[in-house]
N, CA, C and O of each residue as an XYZ file, in Angstrom:
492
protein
N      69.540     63.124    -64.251
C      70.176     63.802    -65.374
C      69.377     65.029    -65.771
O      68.288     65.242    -65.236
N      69.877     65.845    -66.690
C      69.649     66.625    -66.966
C      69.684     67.235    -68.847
O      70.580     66.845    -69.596
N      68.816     67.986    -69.225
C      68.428     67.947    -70.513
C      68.499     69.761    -70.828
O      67.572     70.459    -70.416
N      69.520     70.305    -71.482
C      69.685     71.597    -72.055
C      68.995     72.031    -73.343
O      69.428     71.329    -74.257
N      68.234     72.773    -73.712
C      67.879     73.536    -74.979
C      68.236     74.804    -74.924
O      67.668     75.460    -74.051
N      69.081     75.405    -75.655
C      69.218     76.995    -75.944
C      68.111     77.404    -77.030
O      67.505     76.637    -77.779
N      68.006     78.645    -76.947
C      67.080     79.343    -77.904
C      67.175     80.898    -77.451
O      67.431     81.354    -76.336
N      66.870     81.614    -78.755
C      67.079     83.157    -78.465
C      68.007     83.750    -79.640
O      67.958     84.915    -80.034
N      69.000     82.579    -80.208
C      69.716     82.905    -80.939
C      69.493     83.948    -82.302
O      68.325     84.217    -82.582
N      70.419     84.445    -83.019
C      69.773     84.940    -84.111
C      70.601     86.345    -84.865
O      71.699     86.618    -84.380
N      70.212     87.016    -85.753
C      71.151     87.734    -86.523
C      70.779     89.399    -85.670
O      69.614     89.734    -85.454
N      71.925     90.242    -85.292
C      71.753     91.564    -84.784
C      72.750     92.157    -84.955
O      73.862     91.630    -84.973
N      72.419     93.880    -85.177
C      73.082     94.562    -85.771
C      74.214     95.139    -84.633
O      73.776     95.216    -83.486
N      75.683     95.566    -84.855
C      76.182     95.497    -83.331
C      75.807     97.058    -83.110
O      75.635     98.018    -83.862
N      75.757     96.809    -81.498
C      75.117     97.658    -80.373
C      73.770     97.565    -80.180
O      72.981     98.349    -79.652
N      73.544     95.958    -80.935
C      72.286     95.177    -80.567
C      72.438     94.694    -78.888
O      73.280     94.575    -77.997
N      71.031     94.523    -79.159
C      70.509     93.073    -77.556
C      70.201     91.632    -78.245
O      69.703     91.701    -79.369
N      70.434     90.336    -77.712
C      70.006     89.852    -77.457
C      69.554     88.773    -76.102
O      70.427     88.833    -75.236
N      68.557     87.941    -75.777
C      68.281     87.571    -74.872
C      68.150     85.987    -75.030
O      67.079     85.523    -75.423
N      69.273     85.116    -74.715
C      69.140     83.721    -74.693
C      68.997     82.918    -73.562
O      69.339     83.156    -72.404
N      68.272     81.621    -74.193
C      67.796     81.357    -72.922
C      67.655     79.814    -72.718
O      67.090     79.240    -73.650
N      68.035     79.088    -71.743
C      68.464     77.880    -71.606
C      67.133     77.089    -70.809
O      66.740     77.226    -69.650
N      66.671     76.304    -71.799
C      65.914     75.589    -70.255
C      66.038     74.265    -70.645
O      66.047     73.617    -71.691
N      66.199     73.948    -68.587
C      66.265     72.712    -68.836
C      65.295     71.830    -68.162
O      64.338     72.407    -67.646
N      65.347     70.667    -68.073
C      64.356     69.585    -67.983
C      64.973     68.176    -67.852
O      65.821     67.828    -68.673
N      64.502     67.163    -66.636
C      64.798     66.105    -65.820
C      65.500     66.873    -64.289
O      65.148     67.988    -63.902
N      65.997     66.457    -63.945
C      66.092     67.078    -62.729
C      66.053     68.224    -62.409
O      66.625     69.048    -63.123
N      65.338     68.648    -61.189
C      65.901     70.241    -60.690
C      66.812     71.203    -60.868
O      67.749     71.304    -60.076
N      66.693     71.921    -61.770
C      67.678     72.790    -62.193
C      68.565     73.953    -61.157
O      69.604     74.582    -61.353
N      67.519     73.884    -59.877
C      68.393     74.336    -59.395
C      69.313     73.613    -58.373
O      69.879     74.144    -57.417
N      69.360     72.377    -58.723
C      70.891     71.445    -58.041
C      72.333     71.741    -58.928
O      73.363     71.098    -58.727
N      72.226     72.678    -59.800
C      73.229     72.550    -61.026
C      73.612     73.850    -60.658
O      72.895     74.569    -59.961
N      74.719     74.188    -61.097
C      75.838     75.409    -61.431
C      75.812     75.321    -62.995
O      76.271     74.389    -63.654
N      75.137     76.556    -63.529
C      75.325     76.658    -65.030
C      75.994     77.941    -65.660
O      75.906     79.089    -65.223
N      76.645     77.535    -66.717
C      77.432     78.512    -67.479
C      76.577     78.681    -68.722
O      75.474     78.167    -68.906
N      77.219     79.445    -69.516
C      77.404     79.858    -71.152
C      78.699     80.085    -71.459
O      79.423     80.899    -70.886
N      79.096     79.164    -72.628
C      80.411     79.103    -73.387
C      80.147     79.751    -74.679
O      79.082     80.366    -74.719
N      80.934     79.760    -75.850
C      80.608     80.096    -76.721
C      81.846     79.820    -77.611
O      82.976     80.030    -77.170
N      81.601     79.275    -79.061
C      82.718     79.015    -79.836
C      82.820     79.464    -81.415
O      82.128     78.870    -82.242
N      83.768     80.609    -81.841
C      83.607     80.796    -82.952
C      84.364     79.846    -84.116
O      85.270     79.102    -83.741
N      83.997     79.884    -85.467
C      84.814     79.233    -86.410
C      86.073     78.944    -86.196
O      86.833     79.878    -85.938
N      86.557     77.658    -86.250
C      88.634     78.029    -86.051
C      89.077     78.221    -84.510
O      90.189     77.969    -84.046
N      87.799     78.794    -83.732
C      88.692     78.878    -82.195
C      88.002     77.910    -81.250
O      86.902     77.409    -81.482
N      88.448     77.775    -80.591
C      88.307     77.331    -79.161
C      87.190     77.732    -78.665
O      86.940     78.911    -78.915
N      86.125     76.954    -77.808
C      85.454     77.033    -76.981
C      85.931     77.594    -75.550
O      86.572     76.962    -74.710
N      85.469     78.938    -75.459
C      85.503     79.838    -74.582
C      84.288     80.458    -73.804
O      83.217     80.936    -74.178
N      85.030     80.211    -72.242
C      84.022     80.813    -70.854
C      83.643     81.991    -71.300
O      84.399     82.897    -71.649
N      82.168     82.010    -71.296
C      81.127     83.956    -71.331
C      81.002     83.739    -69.878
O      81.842     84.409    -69.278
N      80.355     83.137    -69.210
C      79.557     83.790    -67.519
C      79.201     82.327    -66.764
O      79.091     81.324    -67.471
N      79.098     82.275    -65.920
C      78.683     81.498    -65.005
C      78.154     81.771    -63.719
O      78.644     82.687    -63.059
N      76.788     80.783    -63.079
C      76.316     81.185    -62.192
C      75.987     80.455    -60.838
O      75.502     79.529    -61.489
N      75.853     80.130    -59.821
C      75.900     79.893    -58.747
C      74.553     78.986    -58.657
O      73.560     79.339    -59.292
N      74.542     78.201    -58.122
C      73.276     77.274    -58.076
C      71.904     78.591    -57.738
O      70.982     78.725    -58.543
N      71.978     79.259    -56.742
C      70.952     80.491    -55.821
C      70.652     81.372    -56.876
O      69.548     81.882    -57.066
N      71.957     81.587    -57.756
C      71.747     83.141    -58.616
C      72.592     83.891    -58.054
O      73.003     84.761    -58.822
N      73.070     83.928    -56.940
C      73.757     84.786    -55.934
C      74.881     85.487    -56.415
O      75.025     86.686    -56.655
N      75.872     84.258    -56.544
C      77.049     84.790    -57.162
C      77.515     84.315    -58.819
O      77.392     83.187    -59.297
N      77.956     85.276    -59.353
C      77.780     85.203    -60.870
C      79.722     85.720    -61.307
O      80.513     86.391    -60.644
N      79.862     85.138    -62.472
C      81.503     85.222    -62.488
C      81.751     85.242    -64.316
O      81.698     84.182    -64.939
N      81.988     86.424    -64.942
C      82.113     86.839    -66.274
C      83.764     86.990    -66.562
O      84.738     87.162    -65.828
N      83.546     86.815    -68.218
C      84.818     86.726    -69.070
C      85.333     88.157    -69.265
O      84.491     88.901    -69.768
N      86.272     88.602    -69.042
C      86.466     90.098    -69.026
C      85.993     90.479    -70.400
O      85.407     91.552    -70.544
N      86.211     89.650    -71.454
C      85.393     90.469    -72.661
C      84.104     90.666    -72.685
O      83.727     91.380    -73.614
N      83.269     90.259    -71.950
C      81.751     90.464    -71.608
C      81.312     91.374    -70.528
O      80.244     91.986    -70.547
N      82.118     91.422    -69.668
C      81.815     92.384    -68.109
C      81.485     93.497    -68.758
O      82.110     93.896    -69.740
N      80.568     94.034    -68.303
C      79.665     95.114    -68.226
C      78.603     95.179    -69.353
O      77.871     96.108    -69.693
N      78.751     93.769    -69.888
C      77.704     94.162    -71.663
C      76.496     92.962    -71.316
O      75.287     93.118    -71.487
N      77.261     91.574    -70.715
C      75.884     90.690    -70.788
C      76.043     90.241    -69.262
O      77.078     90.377    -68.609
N      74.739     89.634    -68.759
C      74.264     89.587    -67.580
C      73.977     88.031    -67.456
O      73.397     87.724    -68.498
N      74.129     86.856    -66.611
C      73.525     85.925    -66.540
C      72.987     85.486    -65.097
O      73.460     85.426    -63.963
N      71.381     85.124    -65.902
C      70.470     84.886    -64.641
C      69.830     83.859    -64.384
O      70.269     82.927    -65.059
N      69.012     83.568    -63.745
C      68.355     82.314    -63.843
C      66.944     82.524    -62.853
O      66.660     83.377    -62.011
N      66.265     81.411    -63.340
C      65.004     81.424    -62.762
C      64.445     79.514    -62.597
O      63.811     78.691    -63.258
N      65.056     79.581    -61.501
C      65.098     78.198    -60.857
C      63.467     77.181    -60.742
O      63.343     76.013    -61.108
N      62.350     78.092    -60.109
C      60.942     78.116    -60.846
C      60.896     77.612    -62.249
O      60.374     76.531    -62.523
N      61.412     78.350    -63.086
C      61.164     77.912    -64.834
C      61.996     77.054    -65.019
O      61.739     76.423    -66.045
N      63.259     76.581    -64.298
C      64.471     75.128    -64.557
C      64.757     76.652    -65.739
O      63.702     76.557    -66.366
N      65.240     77.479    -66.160
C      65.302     78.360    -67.079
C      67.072     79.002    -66.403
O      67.256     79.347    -65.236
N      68.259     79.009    -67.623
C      68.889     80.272    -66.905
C      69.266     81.129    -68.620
O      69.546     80.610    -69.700
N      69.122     82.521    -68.249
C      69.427     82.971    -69.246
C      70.407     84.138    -69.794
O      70.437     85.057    -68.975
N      71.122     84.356    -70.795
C      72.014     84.977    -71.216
C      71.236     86.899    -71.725
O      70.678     87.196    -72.781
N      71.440     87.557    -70.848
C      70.943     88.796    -71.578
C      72.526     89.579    -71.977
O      73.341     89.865    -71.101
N      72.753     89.846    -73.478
C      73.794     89.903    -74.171
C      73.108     91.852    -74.842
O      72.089     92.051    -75.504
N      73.947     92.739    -74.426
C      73.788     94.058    -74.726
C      74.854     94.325    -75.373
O      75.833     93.586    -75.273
N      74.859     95.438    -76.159
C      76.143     96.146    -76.686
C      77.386     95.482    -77.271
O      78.610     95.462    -77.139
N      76.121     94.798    -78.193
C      77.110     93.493    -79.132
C      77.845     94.030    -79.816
O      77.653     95.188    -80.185
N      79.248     93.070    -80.286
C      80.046     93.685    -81.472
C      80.098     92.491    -82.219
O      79.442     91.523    -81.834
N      80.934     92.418    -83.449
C      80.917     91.660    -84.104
C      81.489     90.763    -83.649
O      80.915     89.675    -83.604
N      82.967     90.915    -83.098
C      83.522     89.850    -82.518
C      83.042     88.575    -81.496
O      83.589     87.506    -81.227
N      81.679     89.230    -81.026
C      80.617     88.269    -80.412
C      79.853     87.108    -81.122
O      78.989     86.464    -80.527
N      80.125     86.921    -82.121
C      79.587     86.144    -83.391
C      80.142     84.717    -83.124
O      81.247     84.309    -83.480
N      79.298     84.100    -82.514
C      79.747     82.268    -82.466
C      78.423     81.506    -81.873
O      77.266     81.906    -81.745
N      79.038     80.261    -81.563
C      77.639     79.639    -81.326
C      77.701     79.398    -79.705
O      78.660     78.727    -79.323
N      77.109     79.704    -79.065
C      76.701     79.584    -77.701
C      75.648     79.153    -77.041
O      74.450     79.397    -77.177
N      76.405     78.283    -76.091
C      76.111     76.535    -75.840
C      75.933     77.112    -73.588
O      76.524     77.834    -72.785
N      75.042     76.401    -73.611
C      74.386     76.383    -72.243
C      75.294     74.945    -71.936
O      75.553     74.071    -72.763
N      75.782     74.991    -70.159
C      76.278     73.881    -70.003
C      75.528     73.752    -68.250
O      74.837     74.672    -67.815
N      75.779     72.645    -67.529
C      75.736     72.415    -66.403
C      76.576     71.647    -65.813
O      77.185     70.764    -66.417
N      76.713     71.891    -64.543
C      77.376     70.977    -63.651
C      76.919     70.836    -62.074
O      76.014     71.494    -61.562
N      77.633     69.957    -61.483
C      76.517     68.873    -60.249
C      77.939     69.701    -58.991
O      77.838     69.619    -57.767
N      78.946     70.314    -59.609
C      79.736     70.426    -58.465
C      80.281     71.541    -57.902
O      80.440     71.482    -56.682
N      80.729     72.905    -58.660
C      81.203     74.027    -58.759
C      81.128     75.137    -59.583
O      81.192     74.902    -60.790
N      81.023     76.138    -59.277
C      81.073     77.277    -60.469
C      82.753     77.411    -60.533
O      83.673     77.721    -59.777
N      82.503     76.866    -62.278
C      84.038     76.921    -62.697
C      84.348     77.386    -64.068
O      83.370     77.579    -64.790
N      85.415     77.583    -64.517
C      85.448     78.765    -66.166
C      86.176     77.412    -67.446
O      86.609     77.606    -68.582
N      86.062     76.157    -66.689
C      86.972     74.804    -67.862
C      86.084     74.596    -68.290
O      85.389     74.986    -67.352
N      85.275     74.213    -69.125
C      84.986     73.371    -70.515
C      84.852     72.105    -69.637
O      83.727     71.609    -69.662
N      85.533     71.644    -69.065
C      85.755     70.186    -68.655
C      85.380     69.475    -67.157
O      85.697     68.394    -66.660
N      84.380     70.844    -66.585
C      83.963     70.724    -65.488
C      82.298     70.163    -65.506
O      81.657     69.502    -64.688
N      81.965     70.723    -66.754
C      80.668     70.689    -67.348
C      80.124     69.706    -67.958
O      80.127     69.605    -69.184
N      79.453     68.651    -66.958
C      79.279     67.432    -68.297
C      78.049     67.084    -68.814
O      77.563     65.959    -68.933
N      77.320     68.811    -69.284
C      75.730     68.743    -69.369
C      75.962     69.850    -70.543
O      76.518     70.914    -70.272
N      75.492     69.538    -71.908
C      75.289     70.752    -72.771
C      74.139     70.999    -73.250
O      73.229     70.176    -73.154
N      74.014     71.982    -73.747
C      73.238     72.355    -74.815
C      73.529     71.292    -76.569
O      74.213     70.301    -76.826
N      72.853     71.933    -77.176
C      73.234     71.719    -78.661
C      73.791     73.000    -79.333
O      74.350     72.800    -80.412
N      73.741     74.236    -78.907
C      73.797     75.592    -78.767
C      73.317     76.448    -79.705
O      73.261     75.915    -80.813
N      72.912     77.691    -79.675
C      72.000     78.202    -81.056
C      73.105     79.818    -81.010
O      73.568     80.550    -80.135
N      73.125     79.720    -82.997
C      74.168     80.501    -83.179
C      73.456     82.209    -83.181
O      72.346     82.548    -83.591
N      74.616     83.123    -82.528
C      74.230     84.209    -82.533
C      75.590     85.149    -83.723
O      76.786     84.885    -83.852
N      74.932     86.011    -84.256
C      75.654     86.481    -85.384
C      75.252     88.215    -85.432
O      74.210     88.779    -85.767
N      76.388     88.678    -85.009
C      76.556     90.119    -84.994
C      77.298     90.931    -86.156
O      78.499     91.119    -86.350
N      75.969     91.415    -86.982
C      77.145     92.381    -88.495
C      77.276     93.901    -88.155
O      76.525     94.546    -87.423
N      78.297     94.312    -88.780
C      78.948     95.721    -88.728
C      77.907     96.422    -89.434
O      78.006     97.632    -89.637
């Protein structure tokens, strides 16, 4: 099994950075395919990025393409969210997940979370 902590979270002004970062612990992190979801007040838990067990291949939410990057560092069991050219609408709590089988964009593929740490972008 496997054990998620997010951290990084925190308050930024938009056309901020921030840099979050997942590590995990009990098994080898790099046997896992991990994402970042993210869920604001009232909505749905929604796909940000996902990444490939290697790092290799990486697969983003069109509202994120070209602003945040996700990487990982298999050495540290570490993968992390670098989030640029925030807007407000980026404002929710975002949750590190894993999985043992595919890089996939369901909620329901993932049966490894975080607790997730909230990020909050003001005008």
């Amino acid at each position: 099994q496997v054990q998620l902590v997010e951290s990084g979270g925190g308050l930024v002004q938009a056309g901020g950075s921030l840099r979050l970062s997942c590590a995990a612990s009990g098994r080898t992190f790099g046997y896992y395919v991990a994402a970042w979801f993210r869920q604001a007040p009232g909505k749905e838990r929604e796909f940000v990025a996902t990444i490939s067990r290697g790092g290799a291949n990486t697969v983003y939410a069109d509202s994120v393409k070209g602003r945040f990057t996700i990487f990982r560092d298999n050495d540290k069991n570490t993968v992390y969210l670098q989030m640029n050219t925030l807007r407000p609408e980026d404002t929710a709590v975002y949750y590190c997940a894993a999985n043992e089988r595919t890089v996939a964009l369901s909620t329901r593929v993932y049966k490894h979370w975080g607790q997730g740490t909230q990020v909050t972008v003001s005008s």
